[in-house]
LUMDOGU-339358 format. One record per residue: x, y, z of N, C-alpha, C in turn. Coordinates in pm, whole numbers, plus 50000, padded with zeros to 5 digits. Atoms other than C-alpha are relative to their C-alpha. Layout:
! LUMDOGU-339358
node n_east=X; n_north=Y; n_up=Z; ca_east=X; ca_north=Y; ca_up=Z; c_east=X; c_north=Y; c_up=Z $
...
***
This chain:
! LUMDOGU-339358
node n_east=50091; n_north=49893; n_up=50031; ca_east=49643; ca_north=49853; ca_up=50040; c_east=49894; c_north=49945; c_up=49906 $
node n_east=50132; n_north=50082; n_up=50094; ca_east=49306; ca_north=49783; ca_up=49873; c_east=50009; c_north=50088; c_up=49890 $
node n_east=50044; n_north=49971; n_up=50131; ca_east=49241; ca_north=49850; ca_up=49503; c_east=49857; c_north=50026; c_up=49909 $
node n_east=50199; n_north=49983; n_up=50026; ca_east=48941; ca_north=49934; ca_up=49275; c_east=49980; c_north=49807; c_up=50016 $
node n_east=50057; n_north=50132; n_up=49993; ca_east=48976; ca_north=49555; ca_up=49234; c_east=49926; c_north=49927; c_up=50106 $
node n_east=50065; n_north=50031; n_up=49837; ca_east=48821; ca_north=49503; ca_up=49599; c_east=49892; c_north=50072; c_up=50015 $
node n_east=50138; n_north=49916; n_up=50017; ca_east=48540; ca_north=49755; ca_up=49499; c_east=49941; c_north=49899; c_up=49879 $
node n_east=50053; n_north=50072; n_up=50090; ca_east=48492; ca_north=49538; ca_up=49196; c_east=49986; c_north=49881; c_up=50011 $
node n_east=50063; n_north=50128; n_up=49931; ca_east=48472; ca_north=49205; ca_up=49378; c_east=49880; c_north=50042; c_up=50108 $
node n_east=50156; n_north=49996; n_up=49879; ca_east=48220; ca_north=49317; ca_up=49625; c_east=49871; c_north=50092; c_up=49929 $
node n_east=50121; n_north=49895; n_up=50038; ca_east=48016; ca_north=49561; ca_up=49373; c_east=49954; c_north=50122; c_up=50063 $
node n_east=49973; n_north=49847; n_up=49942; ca_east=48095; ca_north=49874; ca_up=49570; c_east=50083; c_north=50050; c_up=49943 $
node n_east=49909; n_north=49920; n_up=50027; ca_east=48300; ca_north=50091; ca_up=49454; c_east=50116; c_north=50078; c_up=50128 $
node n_east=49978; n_north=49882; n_up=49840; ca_east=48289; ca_north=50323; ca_up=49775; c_east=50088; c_north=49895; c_up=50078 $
node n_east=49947; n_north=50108; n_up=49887; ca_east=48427; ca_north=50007; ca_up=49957; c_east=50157; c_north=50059; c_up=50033 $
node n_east=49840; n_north=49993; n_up=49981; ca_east=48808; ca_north=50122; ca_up=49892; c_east=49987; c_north=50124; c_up=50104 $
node n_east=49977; n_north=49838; n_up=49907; ca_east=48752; ca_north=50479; ca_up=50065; c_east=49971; c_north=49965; c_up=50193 $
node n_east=50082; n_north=50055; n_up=49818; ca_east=48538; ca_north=50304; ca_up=50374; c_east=50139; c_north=49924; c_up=50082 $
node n_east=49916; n_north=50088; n_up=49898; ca_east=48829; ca_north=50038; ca_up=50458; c_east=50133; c_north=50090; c_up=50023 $
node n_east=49849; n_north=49903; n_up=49913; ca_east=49119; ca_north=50330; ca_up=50442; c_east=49904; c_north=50111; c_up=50062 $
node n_east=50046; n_north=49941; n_up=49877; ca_east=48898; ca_north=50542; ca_up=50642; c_east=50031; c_north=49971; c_up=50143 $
node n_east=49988; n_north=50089; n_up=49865; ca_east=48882; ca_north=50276; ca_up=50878; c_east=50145; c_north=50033; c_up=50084 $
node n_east=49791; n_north=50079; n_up=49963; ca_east=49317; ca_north=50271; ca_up=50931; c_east=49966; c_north=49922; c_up=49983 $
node n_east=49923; n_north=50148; n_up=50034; ca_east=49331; ca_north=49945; ca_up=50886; c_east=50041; c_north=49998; c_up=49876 $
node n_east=49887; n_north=50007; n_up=50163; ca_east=49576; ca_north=49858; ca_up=50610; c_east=49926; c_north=49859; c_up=49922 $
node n_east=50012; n_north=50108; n_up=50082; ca_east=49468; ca_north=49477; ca_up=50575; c_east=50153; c_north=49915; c_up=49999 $
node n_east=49893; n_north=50074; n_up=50113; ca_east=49749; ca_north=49244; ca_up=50432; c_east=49942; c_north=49889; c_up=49935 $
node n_east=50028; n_north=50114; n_up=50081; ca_east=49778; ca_north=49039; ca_up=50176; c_east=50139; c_north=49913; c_up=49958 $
node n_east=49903; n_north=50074; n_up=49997; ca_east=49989; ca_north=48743; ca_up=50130; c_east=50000; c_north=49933; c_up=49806 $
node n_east=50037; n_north=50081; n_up=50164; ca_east=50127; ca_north=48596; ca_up=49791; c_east=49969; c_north=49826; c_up=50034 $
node n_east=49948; n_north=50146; n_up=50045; ca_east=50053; ca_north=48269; ca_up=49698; c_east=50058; c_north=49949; c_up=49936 $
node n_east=49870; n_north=50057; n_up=50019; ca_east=50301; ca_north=48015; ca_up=49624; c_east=49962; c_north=49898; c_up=49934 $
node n_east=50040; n_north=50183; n_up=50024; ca_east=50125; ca_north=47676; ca_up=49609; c_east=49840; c_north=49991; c_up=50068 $
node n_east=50207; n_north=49977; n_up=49934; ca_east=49725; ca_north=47628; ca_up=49616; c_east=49995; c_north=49915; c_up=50005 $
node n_east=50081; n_north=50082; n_up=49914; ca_east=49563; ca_north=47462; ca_up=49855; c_east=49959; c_north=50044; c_up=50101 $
node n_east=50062; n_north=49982; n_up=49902; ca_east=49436; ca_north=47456; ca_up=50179; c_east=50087; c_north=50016; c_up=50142 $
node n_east=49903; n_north=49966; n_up=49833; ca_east=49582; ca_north=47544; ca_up=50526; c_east=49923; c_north=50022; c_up=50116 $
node n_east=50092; n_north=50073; n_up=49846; ca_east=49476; ca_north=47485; ca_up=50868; c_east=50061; c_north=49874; c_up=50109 $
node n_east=49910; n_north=50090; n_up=49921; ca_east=49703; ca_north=47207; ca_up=50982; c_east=50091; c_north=50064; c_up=50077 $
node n_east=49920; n_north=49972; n_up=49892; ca_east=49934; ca_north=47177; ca_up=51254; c_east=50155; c_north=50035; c_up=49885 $
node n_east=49912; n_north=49946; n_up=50080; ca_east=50208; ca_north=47208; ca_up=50973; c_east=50031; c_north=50088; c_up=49914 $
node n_east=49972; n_north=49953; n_up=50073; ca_east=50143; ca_north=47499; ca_up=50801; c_east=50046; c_north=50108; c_up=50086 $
node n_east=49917; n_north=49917; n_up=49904; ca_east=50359; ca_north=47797; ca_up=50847; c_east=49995; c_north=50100; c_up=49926 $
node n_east=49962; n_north=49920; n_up=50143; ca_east=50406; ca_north=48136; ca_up=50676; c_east=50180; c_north=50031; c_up=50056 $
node n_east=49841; n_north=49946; n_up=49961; ca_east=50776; ca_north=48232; ca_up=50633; c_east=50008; c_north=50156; c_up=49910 $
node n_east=49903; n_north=49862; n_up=50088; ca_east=50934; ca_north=48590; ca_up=50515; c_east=50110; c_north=49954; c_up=49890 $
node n_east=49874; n_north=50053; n_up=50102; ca_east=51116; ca_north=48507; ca_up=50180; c_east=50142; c_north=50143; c_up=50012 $
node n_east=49870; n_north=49909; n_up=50029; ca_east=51224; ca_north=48839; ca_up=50128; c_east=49952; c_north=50141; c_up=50044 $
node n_east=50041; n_north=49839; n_up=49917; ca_east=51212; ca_north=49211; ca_up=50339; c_east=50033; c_north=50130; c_up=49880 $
node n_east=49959; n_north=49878; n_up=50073; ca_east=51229; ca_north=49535; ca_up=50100; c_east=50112; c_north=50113; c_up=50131 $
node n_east=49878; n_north=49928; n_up=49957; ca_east=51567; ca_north=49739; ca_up=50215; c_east=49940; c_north=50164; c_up=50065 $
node n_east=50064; n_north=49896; n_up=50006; ca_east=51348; ca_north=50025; ca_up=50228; c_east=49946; c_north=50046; c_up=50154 $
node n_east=50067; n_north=50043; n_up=49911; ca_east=51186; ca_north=49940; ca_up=50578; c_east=49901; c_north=50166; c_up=50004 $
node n_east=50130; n_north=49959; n_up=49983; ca_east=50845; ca_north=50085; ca_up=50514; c_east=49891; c_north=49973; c_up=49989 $
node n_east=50057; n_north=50091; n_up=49955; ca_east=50590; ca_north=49948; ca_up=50693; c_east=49858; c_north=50018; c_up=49905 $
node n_east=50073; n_north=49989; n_up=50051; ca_east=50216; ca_north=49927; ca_up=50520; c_east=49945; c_north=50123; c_up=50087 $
node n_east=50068; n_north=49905; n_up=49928; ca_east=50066; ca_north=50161; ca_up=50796; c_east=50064; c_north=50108; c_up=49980 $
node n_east=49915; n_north=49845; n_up=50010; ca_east=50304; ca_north=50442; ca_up=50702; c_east=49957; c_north=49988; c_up=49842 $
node n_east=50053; n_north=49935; n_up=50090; ca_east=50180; ca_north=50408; ca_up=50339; c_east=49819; c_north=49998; c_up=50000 $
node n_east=50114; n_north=50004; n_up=49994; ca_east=49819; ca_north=50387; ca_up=50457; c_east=49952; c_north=50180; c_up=50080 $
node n_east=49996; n_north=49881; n_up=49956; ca_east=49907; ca_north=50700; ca_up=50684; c_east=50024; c_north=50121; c_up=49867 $
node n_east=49960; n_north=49943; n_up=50077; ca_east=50011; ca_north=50898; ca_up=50390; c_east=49850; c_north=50017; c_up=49903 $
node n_east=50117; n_north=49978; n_up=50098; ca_east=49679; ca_north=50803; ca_up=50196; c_east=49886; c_north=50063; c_up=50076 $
node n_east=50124; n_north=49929; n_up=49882; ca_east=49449; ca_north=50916; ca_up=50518; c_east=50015; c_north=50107; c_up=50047 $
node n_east=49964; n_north=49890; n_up=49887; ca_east=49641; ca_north=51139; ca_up=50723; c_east=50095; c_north=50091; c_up=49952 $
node n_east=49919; n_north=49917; n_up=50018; ca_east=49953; ca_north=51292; ca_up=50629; c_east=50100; c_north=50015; c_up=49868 $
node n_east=49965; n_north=49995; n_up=50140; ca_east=49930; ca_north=51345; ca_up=50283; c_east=50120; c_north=50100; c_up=49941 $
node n_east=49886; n_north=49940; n_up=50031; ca_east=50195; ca_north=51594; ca_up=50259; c_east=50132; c_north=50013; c_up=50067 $
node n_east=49871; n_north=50012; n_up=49890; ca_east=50489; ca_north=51420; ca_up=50453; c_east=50077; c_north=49924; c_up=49827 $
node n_east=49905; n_north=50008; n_up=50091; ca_east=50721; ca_north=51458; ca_up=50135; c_east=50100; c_north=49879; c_up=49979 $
node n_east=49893; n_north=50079; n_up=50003; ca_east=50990; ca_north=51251; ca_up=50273; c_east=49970; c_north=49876; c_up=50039 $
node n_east=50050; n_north=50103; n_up=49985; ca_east=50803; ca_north=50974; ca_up=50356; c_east=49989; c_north=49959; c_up=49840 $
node n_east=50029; n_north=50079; n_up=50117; ca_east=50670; ca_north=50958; ca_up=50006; c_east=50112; c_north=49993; c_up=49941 $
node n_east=49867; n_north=50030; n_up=50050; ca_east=50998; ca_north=50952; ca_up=49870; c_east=50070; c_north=49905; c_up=50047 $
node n_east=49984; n_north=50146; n_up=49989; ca_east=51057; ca_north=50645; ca_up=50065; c_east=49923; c_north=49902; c_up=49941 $
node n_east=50130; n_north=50114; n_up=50058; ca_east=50775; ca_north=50469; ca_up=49983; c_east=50020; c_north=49970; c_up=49853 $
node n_east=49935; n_north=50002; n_up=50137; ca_east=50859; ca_north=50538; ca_up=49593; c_east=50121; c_north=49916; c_up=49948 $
node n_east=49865; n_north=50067; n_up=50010; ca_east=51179; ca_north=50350; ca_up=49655; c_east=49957; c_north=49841; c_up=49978 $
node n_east=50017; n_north=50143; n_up=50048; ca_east=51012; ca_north=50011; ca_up=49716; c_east=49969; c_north=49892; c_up=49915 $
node n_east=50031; n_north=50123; n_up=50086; ca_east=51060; ca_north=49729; ca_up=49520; c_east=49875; c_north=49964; c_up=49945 $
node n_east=50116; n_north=50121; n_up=49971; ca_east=50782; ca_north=49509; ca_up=49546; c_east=49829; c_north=50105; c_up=49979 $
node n_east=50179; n_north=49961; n_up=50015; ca_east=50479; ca_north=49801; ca_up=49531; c_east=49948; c_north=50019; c_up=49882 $
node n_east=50056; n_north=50036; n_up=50104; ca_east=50267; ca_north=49759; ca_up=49291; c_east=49970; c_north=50096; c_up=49902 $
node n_east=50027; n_north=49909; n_up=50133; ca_east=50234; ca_north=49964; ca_up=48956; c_east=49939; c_north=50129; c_up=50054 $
node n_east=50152; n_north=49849; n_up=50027; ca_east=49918; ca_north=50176; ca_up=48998; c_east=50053; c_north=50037; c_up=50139 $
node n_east=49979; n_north=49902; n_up=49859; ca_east=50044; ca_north=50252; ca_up=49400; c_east=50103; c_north=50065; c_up=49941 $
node n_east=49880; n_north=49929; n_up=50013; ca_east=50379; ca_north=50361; ca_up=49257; c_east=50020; c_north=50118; c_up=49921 $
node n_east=50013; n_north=49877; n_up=50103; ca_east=50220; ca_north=50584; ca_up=48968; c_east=49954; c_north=50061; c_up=50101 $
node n_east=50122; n_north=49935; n_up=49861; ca_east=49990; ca_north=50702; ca_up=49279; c_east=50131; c_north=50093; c_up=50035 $
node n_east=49937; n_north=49885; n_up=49945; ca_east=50277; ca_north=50834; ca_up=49477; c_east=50140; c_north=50047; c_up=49945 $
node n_east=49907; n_north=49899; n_up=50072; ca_east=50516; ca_north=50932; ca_up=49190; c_east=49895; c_north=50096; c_up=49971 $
node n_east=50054; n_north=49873; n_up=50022; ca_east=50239; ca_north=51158; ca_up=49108; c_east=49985; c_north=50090; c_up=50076 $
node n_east=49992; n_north=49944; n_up=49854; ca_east=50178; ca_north=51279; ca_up=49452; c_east=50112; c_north=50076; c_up=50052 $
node n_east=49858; n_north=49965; n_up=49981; ca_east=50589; ca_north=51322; ca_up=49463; c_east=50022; c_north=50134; c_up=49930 $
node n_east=49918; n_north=49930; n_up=50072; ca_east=50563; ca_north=51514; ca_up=49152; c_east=49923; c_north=50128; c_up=50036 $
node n_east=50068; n_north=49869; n_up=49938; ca_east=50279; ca_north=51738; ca_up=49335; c_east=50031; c_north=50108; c_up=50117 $
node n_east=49895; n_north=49935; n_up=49900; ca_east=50505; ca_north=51791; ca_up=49625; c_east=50068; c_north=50072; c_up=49988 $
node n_east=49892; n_north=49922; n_up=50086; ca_east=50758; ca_north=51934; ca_up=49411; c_east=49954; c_north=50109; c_up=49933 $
node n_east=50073; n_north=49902; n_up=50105; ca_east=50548; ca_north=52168; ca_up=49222; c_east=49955; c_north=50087; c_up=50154 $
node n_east=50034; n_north=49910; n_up=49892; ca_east=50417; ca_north=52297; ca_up=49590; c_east=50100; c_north=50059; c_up=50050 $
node n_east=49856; n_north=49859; n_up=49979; ca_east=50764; ca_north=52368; ca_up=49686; c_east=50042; c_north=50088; c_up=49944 $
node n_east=49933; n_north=49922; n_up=50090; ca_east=50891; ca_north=52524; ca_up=49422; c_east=49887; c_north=50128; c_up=49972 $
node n_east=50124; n_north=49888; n_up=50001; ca_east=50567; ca_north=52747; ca_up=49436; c_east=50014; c_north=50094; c_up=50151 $
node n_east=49992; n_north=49898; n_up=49855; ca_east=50650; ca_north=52898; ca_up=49820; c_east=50130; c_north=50071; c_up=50007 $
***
């Protein structure tokens, strides 16, 4: 998922709203070891899968489309690996869910 930091490398701001408009999610890979790649020997491998199995396009769906699929975001909240500011994102979102139920 893109960040303001991807509005603040290109000097847009608007940029983050345009590329999840789009759907496309993007990925991004960590790096390990810098350098260059392009040879017949380089490879990427999977170190490690989150238990969670939820894919990026189901939290990209959630930020475009189907912002009030509860139980989705309550998966998504589970994973490991997402990053701070997404996880305050959809604990807040979680805790807006909860406040709409408890309101019907």
């Amino acid at each position: 998922m893109p960040c303001y930091k991807l509005g603040v490398k290109f000097g847009k701001m608007d940029i983050v709203k345009k590329f999840l408009e789009s759907g496309k999610s993007g990925i991004y890979f960590k790096v390990v070891k810098k350098g260059k790649i392009g040879t017949t020997d380089d490879s990427f491998h999977l170190i490690k899968k989150d238990n969670n199995d939820v894919p990026i396009e189901n939290i990209v769906e959630i930020v475009t489309e189907d912002k009030n699929n509860k139980l989705l975001v309550e998966k998504v909240v589970k994973v490991q690996d997402l990053p701070s500011c997404c996880k305050h994102y959809f604990l807040e979102k979680l805790s807006h869910l909860n406040k709409i139920k408890n309101c019907t």
